[in-house]
N, C-alpha and C positions, 0 to 999 in steps of 0.2 A: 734319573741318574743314568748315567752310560755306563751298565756293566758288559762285559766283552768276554765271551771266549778266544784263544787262539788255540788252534790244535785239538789236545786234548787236557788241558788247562783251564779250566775256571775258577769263577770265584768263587770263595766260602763267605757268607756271611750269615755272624748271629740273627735271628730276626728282632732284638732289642738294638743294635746296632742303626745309628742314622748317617745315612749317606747325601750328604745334599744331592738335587736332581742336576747343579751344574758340576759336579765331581766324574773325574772317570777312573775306573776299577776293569784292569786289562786281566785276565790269564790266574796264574795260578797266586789270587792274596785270599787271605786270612782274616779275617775283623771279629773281633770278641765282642761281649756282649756290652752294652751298654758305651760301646767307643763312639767315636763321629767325627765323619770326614765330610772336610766342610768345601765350600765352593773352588772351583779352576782346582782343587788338589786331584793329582794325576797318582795313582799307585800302577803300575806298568809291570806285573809279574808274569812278564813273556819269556825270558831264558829263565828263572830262578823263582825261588817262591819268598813273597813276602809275608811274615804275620805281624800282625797288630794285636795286641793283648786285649785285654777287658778296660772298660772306660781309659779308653786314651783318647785323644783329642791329637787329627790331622788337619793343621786349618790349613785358612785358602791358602792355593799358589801353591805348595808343597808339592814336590816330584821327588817321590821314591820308587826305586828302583833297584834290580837283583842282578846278580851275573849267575851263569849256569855252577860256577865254581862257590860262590858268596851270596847266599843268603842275606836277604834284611831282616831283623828280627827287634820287633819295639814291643817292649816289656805291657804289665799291665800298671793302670795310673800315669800313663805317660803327657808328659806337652809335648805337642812337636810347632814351634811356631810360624808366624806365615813366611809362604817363599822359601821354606829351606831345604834344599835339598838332602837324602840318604839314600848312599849307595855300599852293600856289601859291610853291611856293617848290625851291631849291633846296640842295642841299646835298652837296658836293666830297668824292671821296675821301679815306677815313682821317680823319673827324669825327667827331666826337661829340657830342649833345643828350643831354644831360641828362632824371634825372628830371620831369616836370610841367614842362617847357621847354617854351613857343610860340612858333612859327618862323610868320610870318605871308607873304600873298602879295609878291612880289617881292625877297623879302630873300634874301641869297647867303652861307650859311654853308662858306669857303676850306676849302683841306684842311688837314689835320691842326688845325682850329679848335676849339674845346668852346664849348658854349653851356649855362650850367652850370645846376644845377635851379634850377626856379619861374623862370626867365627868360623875359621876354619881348621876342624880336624881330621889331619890328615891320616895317610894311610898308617894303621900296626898303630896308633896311638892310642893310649888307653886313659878316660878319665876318671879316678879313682873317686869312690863314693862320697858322695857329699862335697867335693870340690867343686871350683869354677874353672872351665876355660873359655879364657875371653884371648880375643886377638887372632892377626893372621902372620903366620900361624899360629895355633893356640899354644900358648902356655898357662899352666894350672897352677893356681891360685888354694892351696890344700884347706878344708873343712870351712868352707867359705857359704856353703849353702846355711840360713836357716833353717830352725826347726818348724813345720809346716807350709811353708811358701809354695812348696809344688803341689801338695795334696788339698790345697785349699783351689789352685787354680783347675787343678784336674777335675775337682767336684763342681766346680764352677760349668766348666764344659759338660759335664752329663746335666745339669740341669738344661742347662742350654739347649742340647737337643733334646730334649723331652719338650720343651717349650716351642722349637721347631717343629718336631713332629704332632704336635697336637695344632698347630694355627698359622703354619708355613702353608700359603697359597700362591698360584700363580695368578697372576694379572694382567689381560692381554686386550 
């Protein structure tokens, strides 16, 4: 894995926390216990600081990222899908973002919310618990999540990386 200091910014990570070796983890982020950040996902806490809760799941492609003023902050039990960008934003336990989903500064994705792929939410937006927002822009679809759909796929990814970490080898 590339993890980076700049300055006087580094990384925090759990050591139950799996980070693929093609992921990169810049400056000042946060990784809970049992989370995992999976391939090309870039977390870049150079001006700001990012956390990731416990068992949440960053897969590939995914670039998050902070401003000095807006914090990222992704809850614990989280999806965050592949390719999707979060900046300055937050995001509630037991959520879900979607594939290629953009979650921009100040917008507050509730718990157990989906923000479904290619969605973009934009800035000061907020999606209320358990709702969908799908579309660009997003518009919210109210109590539209199932009961279990995220905590089934969240459990899915910690097994996953335990299943990586015990028999991910390189081969060259």
């Amino acid at each position: 894995m590339a993890l980076y200091a700049i300055g006087d910014r580094e990384p925090t990570i759990d050591p139950t926390a799996f980070i693929h070796p093609d992921a990169t983890v810049i400056g000042d982020v946060r990784i809970g216990a049992e989370s995992s950040i999976w391939p090309q996902a870039v977390l870049r806490g150079d001006y700001g600081t990012i956390t990731i809760g416990a068992r949440t799941s960053i897969q590939d492609g995914t670039v998050i990222h902070a401003t000095e003023a807006l914090p990222t902050v992704i809850g614990d039990g989280c999806v965050v899908g592949h390719l999707a960008h979060l900046e300055g934003c937050t995001v509630h336990d037991g959520a879900l973002v979607g594939s290629q989903a953009v979650v921009l500064h100040k917008a507050v994705v509730h718990a157990g919310a989906l923000v479904g792929a290619c969605a973009l939410v934009p800035n000061r937006m907020e999606v209320p618990a358990r709702a969908m927002a799908l579309g660009v822009p997003a518009t919210i679809k109210e109590d539209a999540v199932m009961d279990g759909l995220i905590e089934l796929n969240a459990a899915s990814y910690v097994l996953n990386a335990a299943w990586y970490t015990s028999e991910l080898r390189r081969l060259d």
